[in-house]
VMD Tcl script that draws the C-alpha trace (Angstrom):
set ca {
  {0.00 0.00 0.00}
  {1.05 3.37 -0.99}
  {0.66 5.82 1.66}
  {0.89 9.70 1.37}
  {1.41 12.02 4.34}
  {0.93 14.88 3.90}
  {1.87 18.22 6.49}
  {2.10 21.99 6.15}
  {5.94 22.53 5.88}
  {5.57 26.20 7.62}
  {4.55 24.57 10.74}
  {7.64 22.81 11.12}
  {9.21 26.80 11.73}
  {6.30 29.09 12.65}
  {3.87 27.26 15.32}
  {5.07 26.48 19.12}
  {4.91 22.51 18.97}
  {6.81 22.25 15.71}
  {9.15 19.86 17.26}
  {6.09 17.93 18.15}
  {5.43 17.86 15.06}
  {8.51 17.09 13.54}
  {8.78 13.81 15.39}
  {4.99 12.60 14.98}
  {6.11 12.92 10.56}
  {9.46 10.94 11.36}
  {7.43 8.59 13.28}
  {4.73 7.58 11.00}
  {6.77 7.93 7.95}
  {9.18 5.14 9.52}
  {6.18 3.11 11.00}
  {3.98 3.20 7.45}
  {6.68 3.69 4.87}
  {5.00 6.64 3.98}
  {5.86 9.30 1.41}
  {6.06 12.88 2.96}
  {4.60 15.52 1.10}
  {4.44 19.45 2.17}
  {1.63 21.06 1.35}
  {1.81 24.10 -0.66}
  {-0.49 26.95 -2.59}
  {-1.74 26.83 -5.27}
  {-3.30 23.36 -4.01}
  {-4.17 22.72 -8.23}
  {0.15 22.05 -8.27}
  {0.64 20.16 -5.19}
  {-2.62 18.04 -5.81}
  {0.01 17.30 -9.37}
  {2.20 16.30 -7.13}
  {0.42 14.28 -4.99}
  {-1.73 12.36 -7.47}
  {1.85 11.80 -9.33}
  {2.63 9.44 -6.02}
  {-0.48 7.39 -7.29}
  {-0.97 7.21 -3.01}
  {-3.63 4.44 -2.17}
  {-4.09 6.87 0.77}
  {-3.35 10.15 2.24}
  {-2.06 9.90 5.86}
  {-3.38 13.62 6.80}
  {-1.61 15.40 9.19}
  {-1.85 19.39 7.38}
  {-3.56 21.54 10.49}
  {-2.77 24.73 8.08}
  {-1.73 26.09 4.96}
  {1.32 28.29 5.26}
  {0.64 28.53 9.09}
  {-3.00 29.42 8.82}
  {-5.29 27.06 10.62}
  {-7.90 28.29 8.48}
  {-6.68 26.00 5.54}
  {-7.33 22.68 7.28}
  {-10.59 22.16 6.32}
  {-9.64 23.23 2.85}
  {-6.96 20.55 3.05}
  {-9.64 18.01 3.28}
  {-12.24 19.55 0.99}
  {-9.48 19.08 -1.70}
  {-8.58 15.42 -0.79}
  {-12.58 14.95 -0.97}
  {-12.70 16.38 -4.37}
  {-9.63 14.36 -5.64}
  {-11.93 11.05 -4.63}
  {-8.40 10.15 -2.48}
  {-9.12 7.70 0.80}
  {-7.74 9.75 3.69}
  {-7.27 9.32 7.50}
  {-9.13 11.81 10.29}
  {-11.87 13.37 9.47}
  {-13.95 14.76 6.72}
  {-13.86 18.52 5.90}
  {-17.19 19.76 7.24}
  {-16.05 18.02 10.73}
  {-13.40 20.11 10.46}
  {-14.82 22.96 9.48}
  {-17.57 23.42 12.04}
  {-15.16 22.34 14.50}
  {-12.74 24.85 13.93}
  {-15.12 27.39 14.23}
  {-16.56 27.24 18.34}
  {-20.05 29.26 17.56}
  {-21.02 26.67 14.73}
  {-19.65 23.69 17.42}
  {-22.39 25.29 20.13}
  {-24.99 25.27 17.78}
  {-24.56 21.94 16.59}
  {-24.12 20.41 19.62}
  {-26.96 22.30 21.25}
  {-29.33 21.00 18.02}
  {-28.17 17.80 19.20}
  {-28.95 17.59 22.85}
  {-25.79 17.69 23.94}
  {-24.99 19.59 27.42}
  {-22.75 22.63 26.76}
  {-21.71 25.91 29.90}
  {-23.85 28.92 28.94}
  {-21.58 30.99 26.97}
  {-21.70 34.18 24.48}
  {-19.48 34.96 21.42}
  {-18.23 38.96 21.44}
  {-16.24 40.58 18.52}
  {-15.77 43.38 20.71}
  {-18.66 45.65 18.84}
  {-21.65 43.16 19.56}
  {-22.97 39.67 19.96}
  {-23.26 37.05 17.63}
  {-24.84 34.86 20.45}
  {-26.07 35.68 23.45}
  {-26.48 33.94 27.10}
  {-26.39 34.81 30.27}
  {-23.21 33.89 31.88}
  {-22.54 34.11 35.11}
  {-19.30 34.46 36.80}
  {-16.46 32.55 37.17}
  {-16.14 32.97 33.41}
  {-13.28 31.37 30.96}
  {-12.55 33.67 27.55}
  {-11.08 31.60 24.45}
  {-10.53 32.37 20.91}
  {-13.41 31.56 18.91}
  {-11.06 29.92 16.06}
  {-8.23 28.42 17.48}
  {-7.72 24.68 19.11}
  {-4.77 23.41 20.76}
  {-5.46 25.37 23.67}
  {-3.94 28.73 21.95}
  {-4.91 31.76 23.42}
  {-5.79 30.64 26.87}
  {-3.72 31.22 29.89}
  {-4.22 31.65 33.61}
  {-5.76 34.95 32.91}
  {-8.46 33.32 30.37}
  {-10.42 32.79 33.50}
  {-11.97 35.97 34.69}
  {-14.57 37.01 37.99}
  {-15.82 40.27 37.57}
  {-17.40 42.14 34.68}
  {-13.65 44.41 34.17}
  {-11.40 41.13 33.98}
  {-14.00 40.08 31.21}
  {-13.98 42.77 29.37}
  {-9.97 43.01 29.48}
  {-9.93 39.72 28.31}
  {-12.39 39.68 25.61}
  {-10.43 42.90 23.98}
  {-7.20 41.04 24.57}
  {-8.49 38.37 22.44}
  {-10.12 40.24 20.07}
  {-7.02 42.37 19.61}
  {-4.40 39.24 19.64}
  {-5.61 36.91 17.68}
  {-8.18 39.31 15.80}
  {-11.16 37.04 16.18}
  {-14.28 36.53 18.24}
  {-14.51 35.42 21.95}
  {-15.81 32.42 22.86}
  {-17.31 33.53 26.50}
  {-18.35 30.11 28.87}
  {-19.05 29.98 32.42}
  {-16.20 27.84 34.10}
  {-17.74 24.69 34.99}
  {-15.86 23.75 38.05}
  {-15.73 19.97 38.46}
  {-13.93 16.40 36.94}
  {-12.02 16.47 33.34}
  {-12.19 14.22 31.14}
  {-10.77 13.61 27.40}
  {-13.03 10.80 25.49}
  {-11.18 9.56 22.70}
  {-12.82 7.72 20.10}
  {-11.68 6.33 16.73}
  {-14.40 5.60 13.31}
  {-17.11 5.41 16.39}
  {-15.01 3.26 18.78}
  {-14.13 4.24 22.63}
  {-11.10 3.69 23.53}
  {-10.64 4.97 26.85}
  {-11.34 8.15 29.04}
  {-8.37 9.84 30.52}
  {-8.95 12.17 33.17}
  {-7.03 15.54 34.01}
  {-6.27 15.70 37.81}
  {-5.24 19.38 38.41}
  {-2.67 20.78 41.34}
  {-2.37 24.14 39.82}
  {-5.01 27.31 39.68}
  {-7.26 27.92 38.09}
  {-7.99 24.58 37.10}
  {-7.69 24.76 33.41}
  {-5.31 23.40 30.67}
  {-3.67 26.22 29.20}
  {-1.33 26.56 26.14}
  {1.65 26.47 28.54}
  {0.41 23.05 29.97}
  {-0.05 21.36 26.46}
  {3.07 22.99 24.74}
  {5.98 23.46 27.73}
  {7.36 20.44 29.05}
  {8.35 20.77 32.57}
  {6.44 23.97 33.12}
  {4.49 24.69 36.33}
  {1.09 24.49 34.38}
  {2.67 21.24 32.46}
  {3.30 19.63 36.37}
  {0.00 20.85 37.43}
  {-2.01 18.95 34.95}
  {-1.80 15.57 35.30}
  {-3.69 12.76 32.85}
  {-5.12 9.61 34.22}
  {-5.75 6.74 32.09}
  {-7.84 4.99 32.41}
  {-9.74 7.88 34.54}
  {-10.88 6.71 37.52}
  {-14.71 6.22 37.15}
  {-17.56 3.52 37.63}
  {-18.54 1.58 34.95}
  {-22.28 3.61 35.29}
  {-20.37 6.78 34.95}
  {-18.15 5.55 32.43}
  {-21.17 4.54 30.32}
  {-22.71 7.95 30.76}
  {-19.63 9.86 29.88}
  {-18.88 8.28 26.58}
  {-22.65 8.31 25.86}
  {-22.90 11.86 25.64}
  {-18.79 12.00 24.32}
  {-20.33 9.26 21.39}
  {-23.17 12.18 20.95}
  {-21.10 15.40 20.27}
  {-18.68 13.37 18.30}
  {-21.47 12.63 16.10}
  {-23.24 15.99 16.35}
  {-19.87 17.92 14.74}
  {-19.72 15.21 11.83}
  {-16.86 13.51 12.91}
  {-16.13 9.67 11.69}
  {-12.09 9.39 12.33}
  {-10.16 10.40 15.08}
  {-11.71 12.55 17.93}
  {-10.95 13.56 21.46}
  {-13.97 14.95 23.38}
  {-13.75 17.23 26.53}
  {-16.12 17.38 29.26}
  {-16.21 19.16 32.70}
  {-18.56 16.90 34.13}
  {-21.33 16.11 32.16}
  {-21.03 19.23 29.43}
  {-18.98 18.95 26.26}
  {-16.72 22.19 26.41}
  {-14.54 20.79 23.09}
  {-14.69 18.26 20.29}
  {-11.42 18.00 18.70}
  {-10.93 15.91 15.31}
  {-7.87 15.08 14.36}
  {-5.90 15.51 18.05}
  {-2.47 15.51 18.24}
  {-1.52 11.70 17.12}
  {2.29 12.28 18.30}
  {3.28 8.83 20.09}
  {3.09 10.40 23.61}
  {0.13 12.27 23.04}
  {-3.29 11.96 24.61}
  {-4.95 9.98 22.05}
  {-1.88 7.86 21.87}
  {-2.32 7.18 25.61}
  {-5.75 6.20 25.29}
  {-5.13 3.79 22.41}
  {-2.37 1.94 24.79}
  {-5.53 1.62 27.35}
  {-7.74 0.09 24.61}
  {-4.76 -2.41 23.84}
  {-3.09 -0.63 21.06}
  {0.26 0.02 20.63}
  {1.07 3.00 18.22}
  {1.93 1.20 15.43}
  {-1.52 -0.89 15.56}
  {-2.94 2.93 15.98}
  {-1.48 4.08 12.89}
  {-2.76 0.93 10.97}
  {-6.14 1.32 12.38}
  {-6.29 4.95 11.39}
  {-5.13 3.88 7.57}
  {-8.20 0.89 7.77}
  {-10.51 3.46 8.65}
  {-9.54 6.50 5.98}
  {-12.27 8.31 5.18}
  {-13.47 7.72 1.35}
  {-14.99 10.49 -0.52}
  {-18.47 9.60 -2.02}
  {-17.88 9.69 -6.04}
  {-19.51 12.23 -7.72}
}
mol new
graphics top color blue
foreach p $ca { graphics top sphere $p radius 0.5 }
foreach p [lrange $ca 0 end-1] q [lrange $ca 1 end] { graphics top cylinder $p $q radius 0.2 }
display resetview
């Protein structure tokens, strides 16, 4: 089998994790013989390229285009169009993930429990809730916890507003505004509709959040402070009920690869397709719970590519 993998070359120099990154491509390329292949604009020549590999199937690990996260879904809209089987998840997952007002409203058409929240561009409201304080402030477009520190969680109606113009200025996007659900952790991964295990995150640091320090520092205080369990700690009754309503969001975004699904509690406060599939990653973990090592991950990931409907 012929297998493509395909990344955005800029994130190897411009985001944080590159080095993450760099070892997750020399890790699957040496597990899957796979053929690296940098994405690049215009997508009509690298798709040349690509389809010149004759790949059987894309491995899909692009998160951007020229370090924009906004060109992942168009990464996968284009594999879709080129009728190529590819691993993760299909654009419109990816799309509606990416963007945290379309996740609320799907998941709240769905059933699923979600915090109150609001979404402020710093002129107006695009939704509107009443949320009451403690209160956590994200960017509306961003995943990998970017954007949220230990001031993201605010008490009073100043710190909000501070925040909320800090993010709107930064990143130059809307704010995601959620009340700060105060209780258990937990990251659901599932693959293609599977469970595989729930880690929880047991916290010694305040406020009890994963920031991007935590994901992205090694050896931090915020890294030290947030520690995963896995296999969390729960009854098989809670267990149940927690990938129940992880099975439910998971669905509710579109998603039919790889997914990691946070909850505080019982409400879904982020769906993430495609997580981080480095070999000491979260996901990772959780596959090693369900009796995977990472090589069997990788292979499971390839059986269960996604394959465009033909036109």
């Amino acid at each position: 089998m012929r297998v493509a993998l395909i990344f955005d070359r800029a994130a190897l120099t411009t985001s944080s994790p590159s080095e993450n990154l760099r070892k997750t491509i020399a890790d699957i390329t040496r597990s899957l013989v796979a053929l690296p292949i940098p994405v690049s604009r215009p997508l009509e020549r690298w798709s040349k390229r690509l389809l010149q590999t004759r790949p059987d199937v894309v491995f899909n690990l692009c998160e951007s285009i020229h370090g924009d996260p906004a060109g992942e879904p168009l990464v996968a809209a284009w594999l879709e169009l080129l009728q190529i089987p590819f691993t993760g998840n299909p654009a419109r997952a990816l799309k509606t993930a990416r963007d945290k007002g379309l996740a609320r409203e799907a998941l709240r058409a769905a059933g699923v429990p979600i915090p109150r929240g609001s979404i402020l561009d710093g002129t107006g409201f695009r939704e509107i809730e009443k949320v009451r304080f403690p209160a956590i402030v994200k960017p509306c477009h961003e995943d990998a916890s970017i954007g949220i520190d230990r001031r993201s969680v605010v008490r009073s109606a100043r710190a909000l507003a501070e925040r909320v113009r800090y993010v709107n200025q930064r990143w130059r996007q809307e704010a995601l505004v959620e009340e700060y659900v105060d209780g258990r952790e937990y990251n659901v991964a599932l693959m293609n509709g599977r469970l595989l295990a729930i880690s929880e995150i047991q916290f010694s640091i305040e406020p009890r959040i994963v920031t991007y320090d935590a994901k992205w520092k090694p050896g931090s205080a915020e890294d030290r402070g947030t520690t995963p369990v896995c296999p969390a700690p729960l009854s098989a009754r809670d267990g149940r009920r927690i990938s129940a309503i992880a099975a439910r969001a998971a669905a509710a975004i579109g998603c039919t690869g790889p997914v990691r699904v946070d909850l505080r509690n019982d409400k879904v406060i982020d769906v993430n397709p495609n997580p981080d599939l480095s070999r000491h990653a979260g996901f990772a973990r959780c596959a090693n719970a369900a009796g995977m090592d990472y090589e069997t991950l990788l292979k499971e990931l390839i059986r269960g590519a996604h394959t465009p409907a033909r036109r």
